[in-house]
N, C-alpha and C positions, 0 to 999 in steps of 0.2 A: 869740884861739885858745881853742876848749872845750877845758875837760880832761877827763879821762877820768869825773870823776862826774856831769858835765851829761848824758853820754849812754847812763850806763849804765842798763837796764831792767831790771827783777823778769824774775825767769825764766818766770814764767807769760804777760810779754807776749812773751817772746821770742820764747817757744814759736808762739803766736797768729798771731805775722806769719811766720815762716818754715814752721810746720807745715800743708800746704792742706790745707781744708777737704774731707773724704771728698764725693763728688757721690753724690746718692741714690740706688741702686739703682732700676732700671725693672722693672716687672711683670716682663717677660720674664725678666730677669736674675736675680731672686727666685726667680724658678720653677725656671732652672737649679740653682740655689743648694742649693734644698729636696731637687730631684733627684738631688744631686750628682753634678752635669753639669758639665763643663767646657767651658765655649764653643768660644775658639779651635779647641780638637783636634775638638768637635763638628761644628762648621762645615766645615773641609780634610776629614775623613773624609766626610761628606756631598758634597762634592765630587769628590771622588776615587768614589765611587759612583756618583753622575749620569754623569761624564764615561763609568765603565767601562758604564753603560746603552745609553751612546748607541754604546760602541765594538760592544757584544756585539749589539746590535741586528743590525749589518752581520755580525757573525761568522757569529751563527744563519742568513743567509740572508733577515732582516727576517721571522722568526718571531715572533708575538704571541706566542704559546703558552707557549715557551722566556723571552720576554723578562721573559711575567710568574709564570715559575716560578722565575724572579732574583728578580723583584721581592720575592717573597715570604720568598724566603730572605734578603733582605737587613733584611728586617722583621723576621723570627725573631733575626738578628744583632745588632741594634738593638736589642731586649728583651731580651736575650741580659745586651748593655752596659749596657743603664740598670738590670736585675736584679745584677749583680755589683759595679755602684756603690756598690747602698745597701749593701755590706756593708763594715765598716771592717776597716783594714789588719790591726788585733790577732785580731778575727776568721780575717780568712783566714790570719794566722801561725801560733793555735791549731788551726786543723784540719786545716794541709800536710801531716804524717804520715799524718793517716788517708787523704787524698783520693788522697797519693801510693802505698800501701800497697792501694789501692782501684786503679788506675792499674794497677798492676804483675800484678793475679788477674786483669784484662779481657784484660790479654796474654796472659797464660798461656792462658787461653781461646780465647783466637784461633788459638794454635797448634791446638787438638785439635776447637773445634768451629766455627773462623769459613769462613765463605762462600768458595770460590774464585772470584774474578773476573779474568779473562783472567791464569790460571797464578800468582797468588798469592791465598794466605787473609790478609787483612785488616778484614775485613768481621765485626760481629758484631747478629744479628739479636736484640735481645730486645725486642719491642713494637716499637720504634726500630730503623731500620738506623745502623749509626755506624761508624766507624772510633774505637778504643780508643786509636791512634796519636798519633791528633790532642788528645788533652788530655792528653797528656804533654810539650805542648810547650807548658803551662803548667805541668805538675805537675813535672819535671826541675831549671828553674829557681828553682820556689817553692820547693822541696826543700831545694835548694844554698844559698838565702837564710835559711832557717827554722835550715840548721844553721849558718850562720856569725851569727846574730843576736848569740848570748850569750858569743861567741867573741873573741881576741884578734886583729884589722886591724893588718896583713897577717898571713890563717893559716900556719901554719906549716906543713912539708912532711908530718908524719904526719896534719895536719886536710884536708891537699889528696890525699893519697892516700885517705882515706875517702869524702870527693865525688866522686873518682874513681872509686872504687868502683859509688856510686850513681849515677853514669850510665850508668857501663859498663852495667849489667844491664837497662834500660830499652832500651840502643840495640840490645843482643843478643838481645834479645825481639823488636825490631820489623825487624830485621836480617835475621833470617830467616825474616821473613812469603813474600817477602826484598820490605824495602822500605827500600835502601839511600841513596835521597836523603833520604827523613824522620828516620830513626836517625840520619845525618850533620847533617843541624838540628837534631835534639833536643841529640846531644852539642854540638853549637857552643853552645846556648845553655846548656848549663851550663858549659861552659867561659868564657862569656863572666861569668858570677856571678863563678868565681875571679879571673880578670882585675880584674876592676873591682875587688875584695876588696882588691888591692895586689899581683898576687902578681911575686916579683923579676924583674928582666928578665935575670938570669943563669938562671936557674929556665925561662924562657920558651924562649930559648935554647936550653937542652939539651932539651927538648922537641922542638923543632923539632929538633934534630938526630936524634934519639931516633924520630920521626916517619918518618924517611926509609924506615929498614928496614922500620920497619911498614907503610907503605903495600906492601913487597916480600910481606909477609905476606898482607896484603889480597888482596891477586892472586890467589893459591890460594885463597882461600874464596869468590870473586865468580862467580856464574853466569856462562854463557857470553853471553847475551846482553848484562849489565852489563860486560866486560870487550871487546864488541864497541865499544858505545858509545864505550868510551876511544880504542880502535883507529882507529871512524869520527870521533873530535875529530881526530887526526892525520894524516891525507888523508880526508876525505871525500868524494872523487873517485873512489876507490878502487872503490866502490858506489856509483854515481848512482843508481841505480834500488832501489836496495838500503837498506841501513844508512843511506847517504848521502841517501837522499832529501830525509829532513825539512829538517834542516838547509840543505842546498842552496836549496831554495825556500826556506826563511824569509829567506835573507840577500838570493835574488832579491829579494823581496815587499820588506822592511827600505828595500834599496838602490835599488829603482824610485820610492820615495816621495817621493826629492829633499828639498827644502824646507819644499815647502808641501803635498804629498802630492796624489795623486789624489782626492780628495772621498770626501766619508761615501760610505758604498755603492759605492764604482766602483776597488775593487780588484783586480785581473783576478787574480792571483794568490788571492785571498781566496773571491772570486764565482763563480769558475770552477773550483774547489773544487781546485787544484792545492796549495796550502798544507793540509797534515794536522793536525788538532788543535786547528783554527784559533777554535774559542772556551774553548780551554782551556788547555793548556800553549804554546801559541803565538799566541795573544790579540796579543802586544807585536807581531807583527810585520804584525799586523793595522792594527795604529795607527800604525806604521813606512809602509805602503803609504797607508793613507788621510788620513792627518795630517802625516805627513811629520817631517821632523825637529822642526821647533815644537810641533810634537804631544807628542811623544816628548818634548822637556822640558821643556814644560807639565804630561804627568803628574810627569815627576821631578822637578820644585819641589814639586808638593804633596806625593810623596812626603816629603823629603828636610824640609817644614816640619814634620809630623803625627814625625818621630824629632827631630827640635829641642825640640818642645811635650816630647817622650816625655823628652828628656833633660833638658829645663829642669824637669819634675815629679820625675825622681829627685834632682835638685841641691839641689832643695826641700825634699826627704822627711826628717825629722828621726829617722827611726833604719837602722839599717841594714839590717835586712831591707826597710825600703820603699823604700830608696835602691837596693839590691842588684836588685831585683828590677824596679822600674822602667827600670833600667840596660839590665838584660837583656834584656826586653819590647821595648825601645825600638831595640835591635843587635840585638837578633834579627829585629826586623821591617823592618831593611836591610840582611841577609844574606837573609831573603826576597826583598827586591824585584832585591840585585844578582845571587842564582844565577838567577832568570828570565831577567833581559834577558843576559845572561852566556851562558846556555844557548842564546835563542832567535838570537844574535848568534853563536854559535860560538867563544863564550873558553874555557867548561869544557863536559864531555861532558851531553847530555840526561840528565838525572835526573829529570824529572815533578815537579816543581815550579811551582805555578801562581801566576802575578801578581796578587799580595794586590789583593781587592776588585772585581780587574778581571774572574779567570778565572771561567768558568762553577763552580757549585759549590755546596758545602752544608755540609760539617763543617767544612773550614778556615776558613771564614768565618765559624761561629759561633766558634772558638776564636778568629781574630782580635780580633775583636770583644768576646768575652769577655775578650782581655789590655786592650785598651785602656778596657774599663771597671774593669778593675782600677789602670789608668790614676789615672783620675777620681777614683778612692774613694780613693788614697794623695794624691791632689793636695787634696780636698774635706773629707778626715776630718783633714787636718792641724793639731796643735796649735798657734795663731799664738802666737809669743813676742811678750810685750807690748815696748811701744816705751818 
């Protein structure tokens, strides 16, 4: 029987035989590298775009035109993401105040000089047409991360009333553009920073209870139109021809799609143009009719892998604004995908919310896009602790 000195090794061969060997990076991978690119999330998001090409093909009516005015936008999106990569996480931690403080004067602006399109001003033209809306729903969350950075996890109740604070004034700016689904994302996704902060579940609790009245309050400040939409989520029967319309066809179009769906292009609901809105806020039921249910979670796996990548990089992220705000990006970008199919499905009332990557579009796309390269930069600029 050996004893234990015949078989014991110097620690540098231990190391040898149990520690594998690194395999050499490939050109390709090098490139990503330098890029600070991150593959797997590169790859599903690329995916999840081909797939929304080929859905929005059939939307437009097989418009070239339209398909490649996507195109482009989604190229713009794509430089957007490999532009915001190269910047490291401490960079964009130093300049949150200014970008957000820059953020909050474009709204102000919109009230007195932005564009009215179909009975709201959200629009502001300077060179660029843009919606100011749309990068506060990076700038809100970066906000809430930047001030809990140098702060004691889990903050405490007067550091959570002052994040509170700064969301409120961002969602009441865009609130009465009135653009009442986006100021309810924006606040979600600062809300989601304090969450993830630690904050108590007695604390969450009374929230929610605290919540209740306030949605009573809501009610008196919501246009008549937005308090139609609540009315038409609880009979939308009520109005077929009416409030109810939308709704009603998308659930037809959704529910004729069966299994395996009627084929690209041959959605009667779709093609025969009875579904409204149908390459934009109701895109999913587009892909519900011609894809069918396999379709439908086809896209929501890729969904559901690109917020796994997004939470596996904040689990990564070694401080806590990169962790915080990874977090965030990453819930916030499947509270986008569930208010769509939610809406288009009939669980909560239409709010104008478009199906990330897939819906016709232009600014949300570039801010997507721009979070998931912030993605990248907090997963690519990270410090590796030695082994």
């Amino acid at each position: 029987m050996h004893g234990w000195g015949t078989v014991t090794m110097r620690a540098s061969e231990t190391r040898r035989l149990i520690t594998p060997r690194a395999a050499p990076l490939s050109d390709f991978a090098l490139l990503l590298r330098r890029l600070h690119i991150d593959g797997p999330l590169l790859l599903v998001l690329m995916l999840i775009c081909a797939f929304g090409l080929i859905i929005l093909y059939s939307a437009v009516g097989e418009s070239n035109r339209l398909l490649l005015n996507q195109a482009i936008r989604l190229g713009i999106a794509f430089v957007a993401m490999l532009i915001v990569a190269q910047l490291p996480p401490d960079f964009l931690r130093r300049w949150t105040p200014w970008g957000f403080a820059a953020g909050l004067v474009l709204l102000v602006l919109v009230l007195f000089k932005g564009e009215v399109v179909q009975g709201a001003r959200r629009w502001l033209d300077m060179g660029i047409r843009f919606q100011p809306s749309e990068a506060m729903k990076l700038g809100v969350p970066m906000m809430a991360a930047w001030f809990l950075h140098e702060r004691t996890i889990p903050p405490k109740l007067r550091v959570i009333a002052m994040i509170a604070v700064m969301i409120a004034v961002p969602t009441i700016l865009i609130a009465r553009q009135p653009d009442l689904g986006t100021s309810l994302l924006i606040a979600v996704s600062g809300i989601i920073v304090i969450v993830l902060a630690g904050m108590s579940l007695r604390l969450m609790l009374g929230l929610g209870i605290a919540a209740i009245p306030g949605a009573f309050l809501l009610w008196n400040f919501m246009k008549d139109y937005q308090k139609q939409r609540v009315l038409t989520l609880l009979n939308p029967d009520s109005d077929p021809l009416g409030a109810g319309y939308n709704i009603i066809q998308s659930k037809i179009a959704i529910g004729s799609g069966g299994l395996f769906g009627k084929g690209w292009t041959n959605g009667s609901q779709a093609q025969l143009e009875f579904l409204p809105e149908r390459h934009t806020d109701f895109i999913f039921a587009v892909l519900g009719e011609e894809f069918g249910l396999l379709g439908v979670l086809a896209l929501l796996v890729l969904y559901m892998i690109v917020i796994g990548r997004g939470l596996f990089i904040a689990v990564q992220a070694h401080d806590t604004y990169s962790r915080l705000l990874a977090g965030s990006i990453s819930l916030t970008f499947m509270v986008y995908v569930f208010v769509n199919t939610a809406m288009v499905t009939g669980l909560i009332p239409v709010v104008g919310v478009p199906l990330p990557l897939v819906s016709f579009g232009g600014t949300s796309m570039v801010t997507l896009m721009a979070g998931f390269g912030i993605l990248m930069s907090i997963h690519t600029h990270r410090k590796l602790l030695p082994h």
